[in-house]
N, C-alpha and C positions, 0 to 999 in steps of 0.2 A: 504493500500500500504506500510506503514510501517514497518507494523507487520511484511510482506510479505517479504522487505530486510532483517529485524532484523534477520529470521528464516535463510532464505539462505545465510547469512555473518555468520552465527553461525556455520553453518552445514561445509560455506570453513573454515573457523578457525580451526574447529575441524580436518576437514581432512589433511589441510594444516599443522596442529603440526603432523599429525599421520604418516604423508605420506613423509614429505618434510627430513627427515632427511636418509628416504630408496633411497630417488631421490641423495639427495648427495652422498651417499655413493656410490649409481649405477654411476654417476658420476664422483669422482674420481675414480674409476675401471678401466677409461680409460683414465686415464693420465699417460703419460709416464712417469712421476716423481715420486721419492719416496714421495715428499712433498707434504700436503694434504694443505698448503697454494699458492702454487704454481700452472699454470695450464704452461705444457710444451707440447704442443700437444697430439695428439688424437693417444692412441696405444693401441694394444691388446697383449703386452707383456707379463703381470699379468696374464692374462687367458690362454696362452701356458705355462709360469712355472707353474702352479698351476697344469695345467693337467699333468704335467713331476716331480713333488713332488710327491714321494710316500711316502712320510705318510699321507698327505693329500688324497690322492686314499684309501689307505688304511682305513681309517675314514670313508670315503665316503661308501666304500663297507659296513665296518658293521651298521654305520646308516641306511643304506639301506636294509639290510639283516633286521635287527633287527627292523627295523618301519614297513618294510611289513608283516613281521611274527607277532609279538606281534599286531601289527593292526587288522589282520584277525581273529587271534583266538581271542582277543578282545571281537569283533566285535559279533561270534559266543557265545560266553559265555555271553556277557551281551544281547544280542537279549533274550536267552534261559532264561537268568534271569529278564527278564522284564517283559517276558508272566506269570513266577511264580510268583511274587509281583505283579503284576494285577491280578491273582487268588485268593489271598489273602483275609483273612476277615479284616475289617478296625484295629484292637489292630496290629495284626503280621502287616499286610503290610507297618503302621506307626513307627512301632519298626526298621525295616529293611531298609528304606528311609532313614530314621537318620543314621541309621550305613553306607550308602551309601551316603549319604552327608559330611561324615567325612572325609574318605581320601580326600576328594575335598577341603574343607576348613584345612583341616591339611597341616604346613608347609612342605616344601619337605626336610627340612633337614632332621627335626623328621622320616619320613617317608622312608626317604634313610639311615639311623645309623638305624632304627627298622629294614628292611630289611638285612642291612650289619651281626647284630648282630646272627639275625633269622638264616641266612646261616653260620655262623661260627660253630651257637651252634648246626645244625645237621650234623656240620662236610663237610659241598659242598664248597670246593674248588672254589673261586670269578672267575669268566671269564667269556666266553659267554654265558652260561647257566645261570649264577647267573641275568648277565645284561638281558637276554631275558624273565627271571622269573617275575623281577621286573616291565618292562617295560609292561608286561602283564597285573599284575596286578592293578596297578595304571594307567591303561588303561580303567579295566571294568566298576568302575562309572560310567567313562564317558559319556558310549555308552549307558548305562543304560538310563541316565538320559534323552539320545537324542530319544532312542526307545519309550520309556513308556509313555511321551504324545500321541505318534503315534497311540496306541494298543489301549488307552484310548480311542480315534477319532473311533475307529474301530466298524462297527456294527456289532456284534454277528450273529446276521441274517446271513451276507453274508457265511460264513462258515458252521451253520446250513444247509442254503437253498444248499451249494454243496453237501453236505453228501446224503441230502432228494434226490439228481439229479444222485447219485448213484457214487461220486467220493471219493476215498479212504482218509484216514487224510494227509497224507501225499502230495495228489495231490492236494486237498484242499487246502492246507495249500503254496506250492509251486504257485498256479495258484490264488488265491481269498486273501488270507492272505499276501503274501509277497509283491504283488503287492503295496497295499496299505501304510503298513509301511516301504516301501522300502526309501522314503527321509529322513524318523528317521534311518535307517541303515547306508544308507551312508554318511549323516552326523556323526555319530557316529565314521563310519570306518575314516574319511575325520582328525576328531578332533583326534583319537588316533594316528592318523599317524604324525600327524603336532605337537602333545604332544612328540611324541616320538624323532621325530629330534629335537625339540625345549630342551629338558629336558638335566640337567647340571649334576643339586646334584645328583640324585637317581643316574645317570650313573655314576660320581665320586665314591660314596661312595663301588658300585658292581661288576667294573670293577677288572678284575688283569692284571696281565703283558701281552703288546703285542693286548690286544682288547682295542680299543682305541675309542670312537665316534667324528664325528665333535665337539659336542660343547666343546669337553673336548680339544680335538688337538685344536683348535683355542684358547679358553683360555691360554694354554702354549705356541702357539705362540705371542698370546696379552702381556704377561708378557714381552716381548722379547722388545716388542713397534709392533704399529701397523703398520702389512707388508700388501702390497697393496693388495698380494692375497689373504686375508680375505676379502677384499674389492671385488675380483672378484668372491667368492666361495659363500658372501652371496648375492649377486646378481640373481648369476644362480639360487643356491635358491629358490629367493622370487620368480623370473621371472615363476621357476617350478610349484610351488606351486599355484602362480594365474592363470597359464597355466591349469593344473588341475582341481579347479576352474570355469572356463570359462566353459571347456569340459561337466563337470558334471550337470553343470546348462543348456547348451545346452540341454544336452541329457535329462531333465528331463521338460524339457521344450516339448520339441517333443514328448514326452512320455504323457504331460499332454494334449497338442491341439489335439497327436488323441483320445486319451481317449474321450474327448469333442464333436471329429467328430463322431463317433464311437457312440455316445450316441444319439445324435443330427439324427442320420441315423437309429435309433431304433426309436422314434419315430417319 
């Protein structure tokens, strides 16, 4: 019975440090005061200037542009590069996981001045294009790493036995293959997207004039001292992001009980 508190007072502590400082911040969001020691009642002031702030709109849209694009082709190039490093004989496939482990563990400042540099010296003018390059690639690890267990999990058979049942690679591949790795997918897509809003340095260092992202507009408003509506922008947010979240786990949820019914009605 002990043990049994010890474990669930460790798990609220845990969540309670992780969580309790996004609950504040949602929090004063809705305080009609500039003051974050003060509570002056309950208003949604901060979240009507924030949406009437156009540089903040403006931030919004290219983090938006830019997390869903760089997400997807992501998403697409490291799917395609996980099936070829699972081809692999074990010297190359070990060789190339390191090389895939690196950007991951490499700092992002390194990483964003390597980038910056890399487009100077072929002469590409910094802006959206340089930001969406970046953001791509420091993307595809990621998805890698979330695919490639999945494909591992994957029995060869099932794709054999569609080819044998007279369906093309392609349909195989769409209808017995994707099904399978699809929670390594969208997990993958889920993390590049949340990498992508979330990310400071890289988009500092490859931005030019006039593309601007959230994290960067709110830093240069932080410098300023903290204005409420940062307090209401990362709210929406977080709220977004776990709303997402919910959706996806639903949907894969329902996805795996008929799978179950479905199997369960075969035999």
């Amino acid at each position: 019975m002990v043990k049994y508190f010890l474990k669930r007072g460790y798990l609220f502590l845990l969540y309670a440090f992780l969580y309790a400082p996004i609950i504040v911040l949602a929090f004063y969001s809705f305080n009609s005061s500039r003051s974050r020691g003060t509570w002056d009642g309950f208003s949604l002031k901060w979240y009507i200037q924030m949406f009437q702030d156009r540089q903040i709109l403006t931030s919004l849209y290219y983090s938006l542009v830019i997390g869903i694009i760089s997400s997807v082709v992501a998403t697409i190039i490291g799917t395609m590069a996980a099936f070829g490093i699972n081809n692999m004989k074990t010297l190359p496939r070990t060789t190339v996981m390191n090389l895939t482990y690196l950007p991951v563990l490499n700092p992002d400042i390194v990483t964003g001045i390597s980038f910056m540099l890399l487009f100077i010296f072929i002469r590409l003018k910094l802006g959206f294009i340089t930001l969406l390059l970046s953001h791509i690639t420091f993307n595809i690890p990621y998805v890698i790493l979330s695919v490639l267990p999945r494909i591992k999990q994957l029995d060869k058979n099932m794709y054999e036995a569609a080819l044998d049942l007279g369906a093309t690679p392609a349909v195989a591949f769409r209808k017995v293959v994707l099904p399978e790795i699809m929670p390594g997918v969208i997990t993958g897509l889920l993390l590049a997207f949340t990498l992508s809003l979330d990310d400071f340095v890289i988009s500092f260092f490859n931005t030019g004039s006039g593309v601007s992202t959230l994290s960067i507009t709110i830093y240069s408003m932080a410098r300023r001292g903290i204005n409420p509506k940062i307090n209401a922008l990362s709210t929406l947010m977080f709220v977004s992001i776990l709303t997402l979240l919910v959706i996806i786990n639903l949907m894969m949820s329902r996805q795996k009980n008929s799978k179950e019914k479905e199997s369960k009605e075969v035999l």
